[in-house]
N, C-alpha and C positions, 0 to 999 in steps of 0.2 A: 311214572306217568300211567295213569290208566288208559283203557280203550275209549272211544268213542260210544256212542253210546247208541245202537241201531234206530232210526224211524220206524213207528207202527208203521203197518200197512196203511189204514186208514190215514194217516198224516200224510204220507207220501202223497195219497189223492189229493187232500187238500190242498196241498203246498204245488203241486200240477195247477189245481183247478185255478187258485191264488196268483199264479204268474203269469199265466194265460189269460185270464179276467185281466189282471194288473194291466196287462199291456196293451189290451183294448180298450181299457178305460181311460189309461191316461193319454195313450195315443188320440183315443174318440173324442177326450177334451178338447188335444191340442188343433186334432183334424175342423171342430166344428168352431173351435173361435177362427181360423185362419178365414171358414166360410162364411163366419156372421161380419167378420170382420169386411166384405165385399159389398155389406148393404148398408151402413154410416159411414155418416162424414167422421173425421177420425178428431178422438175422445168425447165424441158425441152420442148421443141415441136417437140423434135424425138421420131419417133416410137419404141416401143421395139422390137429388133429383131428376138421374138422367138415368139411371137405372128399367134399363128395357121388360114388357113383360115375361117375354121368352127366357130370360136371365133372371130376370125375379123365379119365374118356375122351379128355373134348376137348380136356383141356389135354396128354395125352400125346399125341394127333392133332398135334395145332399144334406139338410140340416134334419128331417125327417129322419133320413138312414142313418145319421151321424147320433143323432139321438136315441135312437132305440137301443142301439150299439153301448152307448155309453149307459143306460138305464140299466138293458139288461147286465152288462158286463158290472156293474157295481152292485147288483145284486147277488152277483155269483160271488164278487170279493168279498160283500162281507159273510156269507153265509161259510166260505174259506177261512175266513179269519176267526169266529166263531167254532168253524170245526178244527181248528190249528188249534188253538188256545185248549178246546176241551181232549181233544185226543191226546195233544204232548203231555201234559200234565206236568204244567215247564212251573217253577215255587219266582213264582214274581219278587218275590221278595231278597235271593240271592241274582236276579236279573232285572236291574231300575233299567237297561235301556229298554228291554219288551216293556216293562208298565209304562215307559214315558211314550212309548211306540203307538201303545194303547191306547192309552188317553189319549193322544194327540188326533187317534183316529176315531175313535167312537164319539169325542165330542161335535162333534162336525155330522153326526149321522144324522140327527136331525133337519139339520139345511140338507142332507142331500135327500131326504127323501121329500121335503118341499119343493128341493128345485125337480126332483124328479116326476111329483105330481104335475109342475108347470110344463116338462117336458112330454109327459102321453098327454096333459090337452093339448098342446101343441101338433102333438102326430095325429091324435083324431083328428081336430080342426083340419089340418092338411090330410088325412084321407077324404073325408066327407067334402071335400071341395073337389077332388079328383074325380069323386064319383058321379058328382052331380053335374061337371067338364067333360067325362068320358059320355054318362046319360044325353047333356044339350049341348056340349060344343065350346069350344076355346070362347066364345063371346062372354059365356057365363063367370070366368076366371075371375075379370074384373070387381062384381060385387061381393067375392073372398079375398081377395085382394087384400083390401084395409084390414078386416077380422085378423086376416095371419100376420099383419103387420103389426098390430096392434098386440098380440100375444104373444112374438116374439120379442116384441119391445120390453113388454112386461117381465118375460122370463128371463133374458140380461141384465134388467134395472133390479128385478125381485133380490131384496135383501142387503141391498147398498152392494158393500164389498164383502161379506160374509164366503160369498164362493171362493172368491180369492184366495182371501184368507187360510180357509180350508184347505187350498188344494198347497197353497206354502205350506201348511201344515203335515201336508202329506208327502209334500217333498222332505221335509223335515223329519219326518218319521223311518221314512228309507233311510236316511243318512244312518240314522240309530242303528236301524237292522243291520247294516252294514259295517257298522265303526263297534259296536258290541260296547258303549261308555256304561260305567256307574254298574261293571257286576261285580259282582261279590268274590273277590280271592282268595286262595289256601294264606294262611297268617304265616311268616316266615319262623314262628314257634311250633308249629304243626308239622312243616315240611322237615325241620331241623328231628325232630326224633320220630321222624317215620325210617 
């Protein structure tokens, strides 16, 4: 049995930066549907109607801070996952669970940086109502109101089920990482006359 085989330095960061990003992003997912989850009627994308402003506020606050979190933090994964791949210099080809890990993730990069487009207008929109709230006064709230309402609706409905999907897919991916299927073994004619 040979040694193990040391981590570059350089891997070592990424695979920090990778787990740490990991877990604010998927955490961020979970944390911001639990919050959007406060403002529809349930498997709907109507709002509830008894929904106070003072709670409309802070649940678009939360979904702001919840968003930026998750944007940034999936920026830092993939840019992890990119310097994982180039720094290990790992032959895909004696390892189908990383290629299927792969694909499973990059295909999906697409929607995320759509939905992440939909997520900084979102966080503008809700600054620039804040500012122009703090400028003239809690009365002002009301005519941003519908706008944030309206942008969040979009950025939940954006894409049917595509996020979903994705993020199955990512739970899916982990599994791979995890379970190590589909790599390439010593042939039991190799081992026999070593």
């Amino acid at each position: 049995m040979t040694a193990p085989e040391r981590l570059p330095r350089t891997s070592k960061i990424f695979l920090t930066l990778l787990v740490f990003s990991g877990i604010l992003w998927f955490g961020g997912i979970v944390y911001r549907a639990l919050i959007a989850n406060e403002f529809f009627v349930a498997n709907t994308l109507d709002y509830l109607p008894d929904i106070s402003p003072d709670k409309e506020r802070v649940l678009f606050q939360l979904l702001a801070s919840s968003s930026t979190i998750i944007v940034i933090s999936y920026f830092v994964f993939l840019a992890s996952v990119i310097g994982i791949v180039k720094s290990m210099k790992i032959r895909l080809k004696d390892n189908g669970w990383l290629m299927a890990a792969l694909i499973l993730f990059f295909m999906f990069v697409p929607v995320e940086i759509f939905t992440a487009y939909l997520d900084v207008d979102f966080i503008l929109d809700w600054r620039s109502a804040m500012s122009v709230i703090h400028e003239k006064g809690l009365q002002e709230y009301t005519r941003y109101s519908g706008d944030l309402r309206k942008t969040l609706a979009h950025r939940i409905g954006a894409l049917g089920g595509l996020p979903v999907i994705a993020l199955l897919s990512y739970f899916s991916a982990l599994v791979l990482v995890i379970w190590k299927p589909l790599r390439k073994t010593e042939s039991v004619e190799t081992r026999e006359t070593q």
